[in-house]
N, C-alpha and C positions, 0 to 999 in steps of 0.2 A: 504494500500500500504506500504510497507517494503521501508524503508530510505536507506537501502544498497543496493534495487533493480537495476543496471545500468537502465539509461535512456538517453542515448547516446549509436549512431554507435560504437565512439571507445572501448568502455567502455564492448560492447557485443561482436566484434571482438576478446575483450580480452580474453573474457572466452573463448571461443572458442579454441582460441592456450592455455589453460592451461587445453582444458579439459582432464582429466584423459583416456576420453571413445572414445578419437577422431580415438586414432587407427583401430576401429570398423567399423566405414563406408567404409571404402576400402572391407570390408570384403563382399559389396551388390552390386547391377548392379545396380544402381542407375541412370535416364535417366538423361543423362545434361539438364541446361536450366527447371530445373524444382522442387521445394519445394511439398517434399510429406507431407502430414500431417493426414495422413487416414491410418497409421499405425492398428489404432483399430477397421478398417474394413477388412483390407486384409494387409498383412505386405510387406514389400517390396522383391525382392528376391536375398539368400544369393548369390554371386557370383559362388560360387562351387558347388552349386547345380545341372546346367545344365551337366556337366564333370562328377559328378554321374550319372546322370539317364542316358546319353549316354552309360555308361557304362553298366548301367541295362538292359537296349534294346540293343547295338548289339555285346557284350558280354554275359550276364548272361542270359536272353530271348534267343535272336537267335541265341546263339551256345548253350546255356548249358541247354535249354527246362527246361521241367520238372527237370531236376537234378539239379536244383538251389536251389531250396526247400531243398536241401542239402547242396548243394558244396558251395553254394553262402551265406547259411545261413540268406535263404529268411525266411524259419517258423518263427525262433525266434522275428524278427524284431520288432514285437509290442511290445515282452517286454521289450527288449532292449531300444526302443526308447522312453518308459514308464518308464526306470531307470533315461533318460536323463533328462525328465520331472520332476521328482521327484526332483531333486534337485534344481529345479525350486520354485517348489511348497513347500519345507517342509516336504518331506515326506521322506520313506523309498524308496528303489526301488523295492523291491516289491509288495507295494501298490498300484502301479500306474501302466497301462497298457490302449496300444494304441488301437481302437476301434471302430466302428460305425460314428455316429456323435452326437452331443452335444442332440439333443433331441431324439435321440434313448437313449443314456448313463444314461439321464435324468429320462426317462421311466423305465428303469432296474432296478434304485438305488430308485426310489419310491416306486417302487412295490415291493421292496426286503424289505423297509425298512415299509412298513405297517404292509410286514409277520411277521416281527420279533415285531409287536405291535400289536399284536390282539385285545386284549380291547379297543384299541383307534379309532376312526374312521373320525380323522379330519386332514386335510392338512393344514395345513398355509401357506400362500405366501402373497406377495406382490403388492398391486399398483402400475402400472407403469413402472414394468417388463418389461423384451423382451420378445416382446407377447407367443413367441413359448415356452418358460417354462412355462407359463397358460395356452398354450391350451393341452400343455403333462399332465399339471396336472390337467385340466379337465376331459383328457380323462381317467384317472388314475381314477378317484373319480366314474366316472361314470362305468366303467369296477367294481373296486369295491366295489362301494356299500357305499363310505364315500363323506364325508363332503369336498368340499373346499371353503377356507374363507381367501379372499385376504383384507390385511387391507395395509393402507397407512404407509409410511415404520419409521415414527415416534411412531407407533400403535405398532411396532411390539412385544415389548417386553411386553406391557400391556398385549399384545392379548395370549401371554403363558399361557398353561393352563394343565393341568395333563388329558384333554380330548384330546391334540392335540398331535397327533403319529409324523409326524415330519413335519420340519420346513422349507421350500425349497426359499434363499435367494441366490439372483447376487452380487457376493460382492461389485462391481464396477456397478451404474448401467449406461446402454448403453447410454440412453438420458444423462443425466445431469451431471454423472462422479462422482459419490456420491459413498461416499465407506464406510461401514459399518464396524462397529470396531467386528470383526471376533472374536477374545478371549471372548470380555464380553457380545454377544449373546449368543456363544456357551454355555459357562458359564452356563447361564440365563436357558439357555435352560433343559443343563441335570439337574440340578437341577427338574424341572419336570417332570425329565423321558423323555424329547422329543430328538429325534432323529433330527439330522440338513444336509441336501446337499447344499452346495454351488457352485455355478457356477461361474467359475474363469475365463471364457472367458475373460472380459477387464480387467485381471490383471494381469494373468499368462505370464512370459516373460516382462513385465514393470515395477514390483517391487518384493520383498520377500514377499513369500504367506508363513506364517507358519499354515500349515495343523496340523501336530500331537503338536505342541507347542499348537494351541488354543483347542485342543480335538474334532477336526472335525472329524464326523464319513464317511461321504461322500463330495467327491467334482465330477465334471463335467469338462470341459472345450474345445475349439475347441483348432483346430490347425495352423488356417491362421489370426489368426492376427497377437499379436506381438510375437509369437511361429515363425513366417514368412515361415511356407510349404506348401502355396502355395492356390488356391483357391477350393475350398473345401476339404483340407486338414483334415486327419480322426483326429478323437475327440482322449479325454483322460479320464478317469475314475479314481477318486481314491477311497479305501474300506481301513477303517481302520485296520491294520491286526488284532484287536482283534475281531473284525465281520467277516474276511475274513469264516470262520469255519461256521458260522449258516447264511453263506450268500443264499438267493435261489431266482435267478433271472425270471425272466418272461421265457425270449428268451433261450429258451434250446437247443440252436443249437450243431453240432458236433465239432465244436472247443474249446466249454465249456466241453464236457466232458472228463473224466479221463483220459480213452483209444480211444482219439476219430480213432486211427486207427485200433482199432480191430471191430470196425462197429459193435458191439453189438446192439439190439432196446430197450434194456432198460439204460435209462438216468442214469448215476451217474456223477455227476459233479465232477471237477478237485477242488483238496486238495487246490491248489495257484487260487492267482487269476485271472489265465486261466476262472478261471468258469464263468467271466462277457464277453467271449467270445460269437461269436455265430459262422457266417459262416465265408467264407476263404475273410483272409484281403485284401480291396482295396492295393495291392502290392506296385503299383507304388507309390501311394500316402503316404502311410508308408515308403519307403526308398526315397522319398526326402524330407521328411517330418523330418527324423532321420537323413539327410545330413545338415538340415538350420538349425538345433539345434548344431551342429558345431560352430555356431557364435556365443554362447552364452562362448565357453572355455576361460577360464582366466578369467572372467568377475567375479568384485565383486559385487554381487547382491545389498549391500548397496553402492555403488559407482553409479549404475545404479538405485536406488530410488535417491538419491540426488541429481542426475541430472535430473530425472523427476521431481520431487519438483522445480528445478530451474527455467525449460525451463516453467512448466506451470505459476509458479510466475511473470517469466519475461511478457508470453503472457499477463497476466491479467493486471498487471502494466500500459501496451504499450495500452491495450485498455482504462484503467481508462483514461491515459492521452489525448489520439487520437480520441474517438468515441464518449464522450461526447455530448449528443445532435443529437445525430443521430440518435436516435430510437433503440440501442441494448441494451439489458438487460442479464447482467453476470446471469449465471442460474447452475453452478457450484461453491461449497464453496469455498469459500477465505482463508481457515485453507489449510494448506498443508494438514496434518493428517484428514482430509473430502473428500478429491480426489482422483482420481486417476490417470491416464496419460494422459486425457484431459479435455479439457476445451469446455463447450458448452455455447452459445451466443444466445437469440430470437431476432426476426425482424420481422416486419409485412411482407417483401418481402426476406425471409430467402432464399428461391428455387431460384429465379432468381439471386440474389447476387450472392449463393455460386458458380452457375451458370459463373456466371461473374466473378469471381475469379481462377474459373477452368480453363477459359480462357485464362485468363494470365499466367499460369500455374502453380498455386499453388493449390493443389488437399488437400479438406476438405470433408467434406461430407453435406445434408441434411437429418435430422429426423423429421418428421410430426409433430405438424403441422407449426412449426415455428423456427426450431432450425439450428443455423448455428453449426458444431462439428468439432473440431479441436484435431486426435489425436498424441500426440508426442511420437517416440519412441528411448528413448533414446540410442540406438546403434549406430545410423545415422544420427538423426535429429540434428542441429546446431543452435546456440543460433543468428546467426543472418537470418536463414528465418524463425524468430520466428519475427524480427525486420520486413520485406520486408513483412510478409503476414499481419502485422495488417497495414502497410503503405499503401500496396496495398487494405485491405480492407478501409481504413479512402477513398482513392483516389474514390473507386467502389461507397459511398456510399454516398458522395458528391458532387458527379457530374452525379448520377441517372443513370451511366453508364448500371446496372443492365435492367434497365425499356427497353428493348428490345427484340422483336418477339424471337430470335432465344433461351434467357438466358429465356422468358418466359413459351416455351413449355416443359412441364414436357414428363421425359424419362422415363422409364420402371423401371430401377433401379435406386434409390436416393441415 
């Protein structure tokens, strides 16, 4: 625990009125009467978003049809809003282009990246992943013909090897908020020749991702968490531009190719990184997707790590002093520099708690089989329903308030 960490009401009110980032939340529709903290499962949404897409439906759709794709400069939208990204991320803005979804993107950038290593025929990945990057790259291994070999994510760097073609880690990962130091894997890696994708889902939009700074050759990412367009908002893809050239992806759709309007049947893929295209972009979902990236202008990306490092310090602090003895176990590192924008907590009655918490209306999430997950995103979130959710959790967890029929019956989505 940090001796300058506030531990008093007034002390986190304080920060609050000094924060740099406060101007931000006006920028979201934020429901009153309610502490969100599930940022890094669905973001919350930007305020000006709805006044766009009104605009896309009974403007650009029902009067301008088809000619929008023009006049409206509906085509270009993914990469556009793949530039906005990029600076997000670290990268160029041509690197980066809007897409699919996270494991289709995933699927593309494997399969591209075994062609371009013939000799090799091992994946490496990770225990403990988001399942759905293992079972992409299951199915990857099994389509072609290689090896995959998930080690525990202390193993990872033993487990390099000049037999492994590339190396497919979450930077951030979903459960525990562990965040892997991005330069000295990458590092590690081409040193053996091994090619690396990263999946920036919980991190992209909550801190600085430097992509071409740590020589990442591939990253991934969605677009509704703290990116915040919306629910299932289309993915991101990055291709380093010095791969862009001998890239050859799986999905050879006609938005990938050169000319895809001259409708030729034989495939040649586009010189840019169109060519991780495939068929015509979820529209809607790409231009309000490229409207809630809007609330990112002005924003200095280290002013917005600094205050996620805060806000998650303070959570931690507020539970060391508050939940003692109650059965929760901190299960994300305590280094600032080992996190990332949340913090996750185990309990024997995790589901019903967070349950009970949701209630009251501060919205966290549950992950199987016992994890309470709290994420912060610093745009909007404030340092004191950082104070009111662990009060209100110490209150839920002491008075057994949980242990009830309605917080006990498990829902469809957790």
């Amino acid at each position: 625990m940090s001796s300058s960490t506030p531990c008093r009401l007034d002390q986190v009110q304080q920060l609050d009125e000094s924060d740099p980032l406060a101007f931000c939340r006006q920028r979201f529709a934020l429901p009153q009467h309610k502490i969100y903290l599930d940022g890094n499962s669905l973001g919350a949404m930007p305020a000006h978003v709805p006044a766009r897409i009104e605009q896309v439906l009974k403007e650009e759709w029902a009067q301008g049809l088809i000619n929008s794709w023009n006049d409206a400069d509906w085509y270009p939208a993914p990469q556009r809003t793949g530039a906005r990204i990029a600076h997000l991320v670290g990268a160029q803005a041509h690197e980066v282009i809007v897409a699919d979804s996270t494991s289709i993107n995933l699927f593309k950038v494997l399969v591209a990246a075994l062609r371009m290593q013939p000799q090799r025929r091992v994946i490496l990945a990770e225990n403990g992943n988001f399942p759905t990057d293992v079972y992409i790259a299951q199915g990857v291994s099994e389509l072609t013909g290689c090896q995959l070999q998930c080690v525990d994510p202390e193993q990872v760097m033993e487990a390099l090897s000049e037999e492994v073609a590339v190396l497919s880690l979450t930077h951030v990962n979903f459960k525990s908020g562990r965040r892997y130091d991005m330069a000295a894997i990458t590092a590690r890696a081409h040193e053996l020749g091994v090619l690396v994708v990263w999946d920036l889902c919980h991190s992209a939009g909550a801190m600085p991702v430097r992509l071409n700074a740590a020589g990442a050759d591939f990253a991934v990412g969605c677009g509704y968490k703290y990116l915040n367009g919306g629910p299932g908002a289309p993915a991101f893809v990055f291709v380093a531009e010095r791969h862009i050239p001998h890239l050859r992806q799986p999905l050879t759709g006609w938005h990938g190719h050169a000319k895809p309007f001259d409708f030729t049947h034989k495939y040649q893929p586009h010189p840019s990184l169109d060519r991780m295209l495939v068929g015509t972009a979820p529209q809607l979902g790409v231009l309000a997707l490229e409207a809630a990236l809007e609330a990112f202008d002005g924003v200095d990306l280290q002013v917005l790590r600094a205050k996620s490092e805060a806000l998650t310090e303070l959570f931690i602090t507020l539970c060391d002093q508050q939940l003692q003895g109650l059965g929760v176990t901190l299960c994300t590192p305590r280094q600032a520099e080992q996190r990332g924008s949340q913090v996750s907590l185990s309990h024997p009655q995790a589901y019903p708690v967070m349950q009970a918490l949701i209630a009251r209306g501060i919205v966290g999430d549950f992950r199987a089989p016992d994890i309470l997950r709290f994420g912060f995103a610093p745009l909007y979130n404030r340092y004191q329903e950082v104070w009111e959710c662990v009060g209100a959790l110490r209150e839920i967890l002491v008075s057994g308030e949980w242990n009830q029929p309605q917080f006990l019956a498990r829902k469809s989505v957790t």
